[in-house]
TORKE-872016 format. One record per atom (N, C-alpha, C): residue number from 1; atom name; x, y, z. Coordinates in nm, 2 decimals. Layout:
<recs>
<NUM 'CA' <X Y Z>>
...
</recs>
This chain:
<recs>
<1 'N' <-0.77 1.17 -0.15>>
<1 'CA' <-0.77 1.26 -0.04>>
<1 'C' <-0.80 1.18 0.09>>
<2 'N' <-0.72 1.20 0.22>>
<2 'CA' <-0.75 1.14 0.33>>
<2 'C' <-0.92 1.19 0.41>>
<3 'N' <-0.93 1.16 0.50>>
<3 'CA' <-1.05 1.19 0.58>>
<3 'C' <-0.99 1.26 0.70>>
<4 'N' <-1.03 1.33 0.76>>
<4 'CA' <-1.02 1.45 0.85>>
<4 'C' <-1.02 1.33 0.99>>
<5 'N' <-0.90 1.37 1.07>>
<5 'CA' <-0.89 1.27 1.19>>
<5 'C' <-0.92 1.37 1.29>>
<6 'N' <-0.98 1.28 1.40>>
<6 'CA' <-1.03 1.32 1.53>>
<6 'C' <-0.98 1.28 1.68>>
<7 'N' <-0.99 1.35 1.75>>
<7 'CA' <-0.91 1.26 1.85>>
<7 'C' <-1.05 1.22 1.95>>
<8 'N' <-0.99 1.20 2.06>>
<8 'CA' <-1.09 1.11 2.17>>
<8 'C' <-1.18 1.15 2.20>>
<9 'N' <-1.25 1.25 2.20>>
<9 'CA' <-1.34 1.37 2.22>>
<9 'C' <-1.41 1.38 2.10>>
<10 'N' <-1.39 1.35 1.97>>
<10 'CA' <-1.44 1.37 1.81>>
<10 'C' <-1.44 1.52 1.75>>
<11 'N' <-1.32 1.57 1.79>>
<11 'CA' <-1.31 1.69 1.76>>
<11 'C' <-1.21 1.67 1.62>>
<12 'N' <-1.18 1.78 1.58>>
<12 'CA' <-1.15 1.76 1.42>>
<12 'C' <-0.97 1.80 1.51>>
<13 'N' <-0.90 1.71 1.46>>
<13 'CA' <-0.75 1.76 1.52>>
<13 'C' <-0.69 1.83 1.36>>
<14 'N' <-0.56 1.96 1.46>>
<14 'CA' <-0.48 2.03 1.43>>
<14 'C' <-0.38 1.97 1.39>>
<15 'N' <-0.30 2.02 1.31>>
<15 'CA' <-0.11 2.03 1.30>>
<15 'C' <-0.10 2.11 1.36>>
<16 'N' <0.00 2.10 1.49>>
<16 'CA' <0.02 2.19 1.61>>
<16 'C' <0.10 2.26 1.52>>
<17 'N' <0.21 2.25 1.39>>
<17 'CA' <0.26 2.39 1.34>>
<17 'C' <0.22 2.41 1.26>>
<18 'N' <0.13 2.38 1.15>>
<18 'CA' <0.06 2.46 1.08>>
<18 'C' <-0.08 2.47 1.06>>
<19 'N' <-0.10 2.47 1.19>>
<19 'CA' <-0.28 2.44 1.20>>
<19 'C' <-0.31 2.41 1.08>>
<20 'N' <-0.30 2.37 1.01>>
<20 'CA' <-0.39 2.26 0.92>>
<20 'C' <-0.49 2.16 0.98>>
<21 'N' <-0.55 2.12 0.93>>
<21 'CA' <-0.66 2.01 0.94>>
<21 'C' <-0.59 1.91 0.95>>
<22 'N' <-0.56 1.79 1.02>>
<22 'CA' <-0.52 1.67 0.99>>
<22 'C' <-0.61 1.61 0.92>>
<23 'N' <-0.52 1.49 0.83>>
<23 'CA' <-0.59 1.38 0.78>>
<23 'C' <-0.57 1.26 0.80>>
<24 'N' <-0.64 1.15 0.76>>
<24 'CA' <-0.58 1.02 0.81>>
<24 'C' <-0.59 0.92 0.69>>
<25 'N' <-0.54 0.85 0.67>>
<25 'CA' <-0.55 0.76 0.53>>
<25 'C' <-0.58 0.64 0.55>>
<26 'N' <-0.69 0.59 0.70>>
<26 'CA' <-0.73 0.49 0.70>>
<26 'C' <-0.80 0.42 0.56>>
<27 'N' <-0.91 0.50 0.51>>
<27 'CA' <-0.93 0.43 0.42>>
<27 'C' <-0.90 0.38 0.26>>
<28 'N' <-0.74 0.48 0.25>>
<28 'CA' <-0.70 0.43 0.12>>
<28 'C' <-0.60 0.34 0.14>>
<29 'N' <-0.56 0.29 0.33>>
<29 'CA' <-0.48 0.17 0.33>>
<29 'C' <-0.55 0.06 0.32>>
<30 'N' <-0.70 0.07 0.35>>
<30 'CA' <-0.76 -0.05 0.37>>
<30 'C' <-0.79 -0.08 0.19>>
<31 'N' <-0.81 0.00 0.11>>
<31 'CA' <-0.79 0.01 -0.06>>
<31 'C' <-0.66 -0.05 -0.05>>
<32 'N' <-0.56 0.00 -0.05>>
<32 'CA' <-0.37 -0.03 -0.10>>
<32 'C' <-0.42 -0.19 -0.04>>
<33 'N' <-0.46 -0.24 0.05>>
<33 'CA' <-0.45 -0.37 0.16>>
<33 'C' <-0.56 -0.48 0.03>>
<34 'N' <-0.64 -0.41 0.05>>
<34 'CA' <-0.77 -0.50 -0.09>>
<34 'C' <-0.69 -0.52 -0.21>>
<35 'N' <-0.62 -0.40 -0.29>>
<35 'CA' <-0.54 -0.41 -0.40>>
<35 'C' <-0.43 -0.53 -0.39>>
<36 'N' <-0.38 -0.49 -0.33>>
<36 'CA' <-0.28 -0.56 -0.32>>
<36 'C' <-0.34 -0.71 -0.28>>
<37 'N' <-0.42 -0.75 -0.22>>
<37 'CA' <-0.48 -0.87 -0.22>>
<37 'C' <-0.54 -0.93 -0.33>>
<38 'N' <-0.56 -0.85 -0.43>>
<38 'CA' <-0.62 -0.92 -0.57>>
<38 'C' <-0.57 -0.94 -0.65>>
<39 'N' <-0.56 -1.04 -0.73>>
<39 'CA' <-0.51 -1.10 -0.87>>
<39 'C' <-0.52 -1.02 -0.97>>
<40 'N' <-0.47 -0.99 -1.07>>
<40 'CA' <-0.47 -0.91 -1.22>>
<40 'C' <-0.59 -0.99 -1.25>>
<41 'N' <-0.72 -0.99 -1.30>>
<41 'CA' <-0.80 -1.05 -1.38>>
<41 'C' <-0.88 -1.12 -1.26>>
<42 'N' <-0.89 -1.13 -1.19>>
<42 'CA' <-0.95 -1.22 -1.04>>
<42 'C' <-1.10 -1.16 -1.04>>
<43 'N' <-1.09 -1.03 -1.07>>
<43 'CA' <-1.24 -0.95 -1.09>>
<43 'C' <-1.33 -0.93 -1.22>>
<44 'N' <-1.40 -1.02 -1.28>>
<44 'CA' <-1.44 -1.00 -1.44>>
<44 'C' <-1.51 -0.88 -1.44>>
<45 'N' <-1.55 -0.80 -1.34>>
<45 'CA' <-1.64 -0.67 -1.33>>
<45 'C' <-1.51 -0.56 -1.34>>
<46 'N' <-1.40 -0.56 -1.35>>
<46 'CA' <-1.25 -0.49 -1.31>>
<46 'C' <-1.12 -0.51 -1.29>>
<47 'N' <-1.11 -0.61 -1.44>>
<47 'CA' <-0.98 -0.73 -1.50>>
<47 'C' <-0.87 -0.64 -1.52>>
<48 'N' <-0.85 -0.49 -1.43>>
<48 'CA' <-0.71 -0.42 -1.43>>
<48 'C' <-0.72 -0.42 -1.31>>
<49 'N' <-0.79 -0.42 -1.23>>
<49 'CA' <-0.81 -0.40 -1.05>>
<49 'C' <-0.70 -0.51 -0.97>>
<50 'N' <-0.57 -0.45 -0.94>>
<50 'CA' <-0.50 -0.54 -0.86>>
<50 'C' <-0.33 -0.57 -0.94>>
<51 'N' <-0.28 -0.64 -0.81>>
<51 'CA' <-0.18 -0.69 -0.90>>
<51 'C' <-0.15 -0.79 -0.97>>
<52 'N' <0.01 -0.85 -1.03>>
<52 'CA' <0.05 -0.99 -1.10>>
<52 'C' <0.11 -1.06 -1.03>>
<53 'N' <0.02 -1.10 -0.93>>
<53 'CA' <0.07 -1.19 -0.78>>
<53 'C' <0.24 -1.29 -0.87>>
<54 'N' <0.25 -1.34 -0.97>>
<54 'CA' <0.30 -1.42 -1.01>>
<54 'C' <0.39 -1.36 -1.03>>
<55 'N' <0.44 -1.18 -1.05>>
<55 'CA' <0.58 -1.15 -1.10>>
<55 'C' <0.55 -1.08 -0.95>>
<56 'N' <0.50 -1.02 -0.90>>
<56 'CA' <0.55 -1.03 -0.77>>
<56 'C' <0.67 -1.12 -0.66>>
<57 'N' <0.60 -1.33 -0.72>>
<57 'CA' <0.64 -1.37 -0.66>>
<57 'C' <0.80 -1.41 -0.76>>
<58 'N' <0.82 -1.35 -0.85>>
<58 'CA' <0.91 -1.33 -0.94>>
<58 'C' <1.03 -1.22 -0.91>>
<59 'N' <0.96 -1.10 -0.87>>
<59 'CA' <1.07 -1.02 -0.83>>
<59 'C' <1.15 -1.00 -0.64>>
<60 'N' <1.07 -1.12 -0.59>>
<60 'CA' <1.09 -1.12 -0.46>>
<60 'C' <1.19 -1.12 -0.43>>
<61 'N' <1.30 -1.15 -0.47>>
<61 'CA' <1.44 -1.10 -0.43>>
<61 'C' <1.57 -1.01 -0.47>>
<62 'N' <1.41 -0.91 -0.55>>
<62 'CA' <1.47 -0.79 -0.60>>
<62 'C' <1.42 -0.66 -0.59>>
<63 'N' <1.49 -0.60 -0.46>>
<63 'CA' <1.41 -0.51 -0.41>>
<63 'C' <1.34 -0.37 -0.53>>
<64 'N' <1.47 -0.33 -0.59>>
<64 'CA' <1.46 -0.25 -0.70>>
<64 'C' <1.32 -0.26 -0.79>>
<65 'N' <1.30 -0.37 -0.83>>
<65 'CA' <1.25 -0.41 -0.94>>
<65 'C' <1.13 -0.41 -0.87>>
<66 'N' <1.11 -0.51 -0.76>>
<66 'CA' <0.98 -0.50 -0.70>>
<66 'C' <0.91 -0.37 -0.63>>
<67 'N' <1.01 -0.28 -0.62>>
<67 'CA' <0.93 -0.09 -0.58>>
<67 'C' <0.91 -0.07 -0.71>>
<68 'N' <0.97 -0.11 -0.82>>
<68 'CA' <0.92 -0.05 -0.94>>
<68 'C' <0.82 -0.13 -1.01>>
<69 'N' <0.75 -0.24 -0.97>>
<69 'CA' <0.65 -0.29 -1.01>>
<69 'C' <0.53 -0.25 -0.92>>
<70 'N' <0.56 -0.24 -0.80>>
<70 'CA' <0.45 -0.23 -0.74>>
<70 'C' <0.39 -0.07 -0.72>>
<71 'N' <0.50 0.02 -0.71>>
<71 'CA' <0.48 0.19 -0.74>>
<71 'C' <0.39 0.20 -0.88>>
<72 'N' <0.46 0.11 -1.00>>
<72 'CA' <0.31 0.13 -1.13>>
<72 'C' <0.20 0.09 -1.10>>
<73 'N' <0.17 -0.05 -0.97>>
<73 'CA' <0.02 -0.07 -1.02>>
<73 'C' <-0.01 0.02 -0.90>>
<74 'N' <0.04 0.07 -0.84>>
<74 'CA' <-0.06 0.17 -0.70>>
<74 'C' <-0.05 0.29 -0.74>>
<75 'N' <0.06 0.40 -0.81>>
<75 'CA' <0.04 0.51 -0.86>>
<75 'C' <-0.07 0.53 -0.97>>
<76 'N' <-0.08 0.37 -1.03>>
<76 'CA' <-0.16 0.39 -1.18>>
<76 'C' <-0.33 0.38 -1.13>>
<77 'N' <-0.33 0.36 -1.04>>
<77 'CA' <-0.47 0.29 -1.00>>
<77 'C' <-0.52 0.41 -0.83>>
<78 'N' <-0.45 0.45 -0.74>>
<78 'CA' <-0.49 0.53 -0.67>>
<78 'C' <-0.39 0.67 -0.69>>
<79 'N' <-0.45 0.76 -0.71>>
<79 'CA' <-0.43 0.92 -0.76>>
<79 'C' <-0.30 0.97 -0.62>>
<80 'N' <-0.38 0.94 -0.51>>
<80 'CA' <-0.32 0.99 -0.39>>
<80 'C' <-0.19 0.95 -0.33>>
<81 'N' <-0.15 0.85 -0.42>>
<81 'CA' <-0.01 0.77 -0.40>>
<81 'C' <0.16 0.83 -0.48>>
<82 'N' <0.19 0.90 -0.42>>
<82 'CA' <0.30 1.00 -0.49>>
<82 'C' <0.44 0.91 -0.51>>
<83 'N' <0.45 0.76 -0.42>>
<83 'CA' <0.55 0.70 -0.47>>
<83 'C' <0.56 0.55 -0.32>>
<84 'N' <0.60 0.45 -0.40>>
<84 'CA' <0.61 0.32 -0.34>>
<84 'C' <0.77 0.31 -0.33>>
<85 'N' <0.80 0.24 -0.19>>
<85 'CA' <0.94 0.22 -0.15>>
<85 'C' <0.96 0.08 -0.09>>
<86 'N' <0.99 -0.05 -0.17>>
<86 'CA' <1.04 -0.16 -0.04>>
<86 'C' <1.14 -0.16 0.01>>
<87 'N' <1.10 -0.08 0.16>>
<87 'CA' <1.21 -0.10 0.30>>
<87 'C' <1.29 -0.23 0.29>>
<88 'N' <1.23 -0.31 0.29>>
<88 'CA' <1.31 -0.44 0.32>>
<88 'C' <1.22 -0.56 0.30>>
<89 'N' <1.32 -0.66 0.27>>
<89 'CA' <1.26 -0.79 0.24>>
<89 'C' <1.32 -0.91 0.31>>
<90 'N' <1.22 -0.93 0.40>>
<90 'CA' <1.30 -1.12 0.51>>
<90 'C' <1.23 -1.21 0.47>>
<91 'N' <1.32 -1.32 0.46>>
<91 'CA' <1.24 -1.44 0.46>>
<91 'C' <1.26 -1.53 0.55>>
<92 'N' <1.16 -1.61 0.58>>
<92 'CA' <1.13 -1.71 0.70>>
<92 'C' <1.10 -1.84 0.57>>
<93 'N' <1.18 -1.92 0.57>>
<93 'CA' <1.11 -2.10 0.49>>
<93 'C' <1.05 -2.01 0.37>>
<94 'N' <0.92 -2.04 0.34>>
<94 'CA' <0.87 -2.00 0.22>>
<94 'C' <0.82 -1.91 0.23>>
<95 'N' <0.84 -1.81 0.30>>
<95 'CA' <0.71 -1.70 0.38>>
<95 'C' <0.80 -1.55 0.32>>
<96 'N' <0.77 -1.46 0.25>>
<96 'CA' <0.87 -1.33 0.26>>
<96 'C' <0.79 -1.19 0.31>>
<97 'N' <0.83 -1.17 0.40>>
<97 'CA' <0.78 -1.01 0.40>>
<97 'C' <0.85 -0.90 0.33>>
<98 'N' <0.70 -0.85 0.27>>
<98 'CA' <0.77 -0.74 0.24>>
<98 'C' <0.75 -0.54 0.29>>
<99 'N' <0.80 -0.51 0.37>>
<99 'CA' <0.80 -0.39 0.43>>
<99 'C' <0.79 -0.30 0.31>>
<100 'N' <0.71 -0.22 0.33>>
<100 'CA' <0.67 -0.09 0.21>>
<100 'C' <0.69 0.05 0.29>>
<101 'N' <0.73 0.15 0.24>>
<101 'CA' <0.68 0.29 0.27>>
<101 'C' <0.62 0.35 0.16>>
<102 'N' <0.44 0.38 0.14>>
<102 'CA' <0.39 0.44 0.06>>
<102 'C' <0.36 0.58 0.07>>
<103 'N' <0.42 0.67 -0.01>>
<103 'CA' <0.41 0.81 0.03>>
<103 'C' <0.29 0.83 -0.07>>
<104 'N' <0.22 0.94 0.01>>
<104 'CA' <0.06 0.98 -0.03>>
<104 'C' <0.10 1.14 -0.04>>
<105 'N' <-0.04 1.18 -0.12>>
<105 'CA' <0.01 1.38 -0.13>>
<105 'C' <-0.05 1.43 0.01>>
<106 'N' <-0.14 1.36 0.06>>
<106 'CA' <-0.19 1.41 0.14>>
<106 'C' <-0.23 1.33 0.26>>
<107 'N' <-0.19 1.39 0.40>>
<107 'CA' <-0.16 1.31 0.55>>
<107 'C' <-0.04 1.17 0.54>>
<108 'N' <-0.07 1.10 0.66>>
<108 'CA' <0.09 1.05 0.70>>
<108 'C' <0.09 0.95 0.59>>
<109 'N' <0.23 0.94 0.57>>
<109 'CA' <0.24 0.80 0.47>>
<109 'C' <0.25 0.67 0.50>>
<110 'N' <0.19 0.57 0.42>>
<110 'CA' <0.15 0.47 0.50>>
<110 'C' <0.27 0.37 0.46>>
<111 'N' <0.29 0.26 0.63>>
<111 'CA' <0.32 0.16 0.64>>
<111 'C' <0.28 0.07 0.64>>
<112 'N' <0.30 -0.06 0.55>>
<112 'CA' <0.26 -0.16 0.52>>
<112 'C' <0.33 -0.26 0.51>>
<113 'N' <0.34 -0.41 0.61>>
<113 'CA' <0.46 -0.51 0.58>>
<113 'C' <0.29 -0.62 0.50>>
<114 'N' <0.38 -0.65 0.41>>
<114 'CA' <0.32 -0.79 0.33>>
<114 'C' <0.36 -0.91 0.33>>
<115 'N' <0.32 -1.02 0.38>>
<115 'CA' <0.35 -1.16 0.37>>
<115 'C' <0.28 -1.21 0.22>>
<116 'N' <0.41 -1.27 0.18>>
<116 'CA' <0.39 -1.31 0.02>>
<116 'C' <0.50 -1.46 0.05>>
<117 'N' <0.35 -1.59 0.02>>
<117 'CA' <0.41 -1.71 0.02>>
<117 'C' <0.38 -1.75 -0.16>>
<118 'N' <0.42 -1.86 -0.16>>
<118 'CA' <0.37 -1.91 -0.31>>
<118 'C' <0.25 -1.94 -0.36>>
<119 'N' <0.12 -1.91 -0.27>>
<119 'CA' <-0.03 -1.87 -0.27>>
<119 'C' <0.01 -1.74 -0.29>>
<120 'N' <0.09 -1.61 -0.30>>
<120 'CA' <-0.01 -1.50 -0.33>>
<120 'C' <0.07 -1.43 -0.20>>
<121 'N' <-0.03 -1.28 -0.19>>
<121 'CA' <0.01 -1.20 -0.09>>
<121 'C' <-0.12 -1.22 -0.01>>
<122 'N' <-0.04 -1.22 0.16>>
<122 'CA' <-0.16 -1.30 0.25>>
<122 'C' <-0.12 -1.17 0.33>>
<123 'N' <-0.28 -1.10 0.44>>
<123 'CA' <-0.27 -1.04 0.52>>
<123 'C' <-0.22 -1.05 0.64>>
</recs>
């Protein structure tokens, strides 16, 4: 579940059409951003926490494959994640980004590009 956004004044903001409550998903990007920065096993307190940086750097030139690896470890691991999409993949020399659209059940869906060199996925 996102956290209730505010605007400049710290008032709780609307959906101008369905007055609903906004929400904001700052804090489960900054989670998706941590995840995604850890290793399968990197944490001995939480040796499922994260991804397989190494088929990551495996499926990098397969967009398919890599939405469908990375939609299991974020759908399996945060609740509020309804589906993983890679937009697109460029590479620079050894450097690839990878552009995500992650749709959430609840407030806007988050964008994410990832730099993934042969160290891993770097912020």
């Amino acid at each position: 579940m996102g956290d209730f956004a505010y605007d400049d004044q710290h008032d709780v903001m609307l959906d101008p059409n369905s007055k609903d409550i906004e929400v904001t998903n700052d804090n489960l990007k900054q989670g998706i951003v941590i995840f995604l920065n850890t290793n399968q096993g990197e944490l001995s307190w939480n040796p499922t926490f994260g991804v397989d940086m190494l088929q990551i750097i495996m499926d990098i030139h397969n967009e398919a494959a890599l939405s469908s690896e990375l939609e299991e470890w974020l759908t399996g691991y945060f609740d509020e994640i309804d589906s993983v999409v890679v937009d697109q993949i460029t590479f620079d020399k050894r450097v690839a980004t990878i552009s995500l659209n992650i749709v959430v059940s609840q407030g806007s869906d988050i964008q994410l590009g990832l730099e993934v060199d042969d160290d891993g996925i770097n912020d």
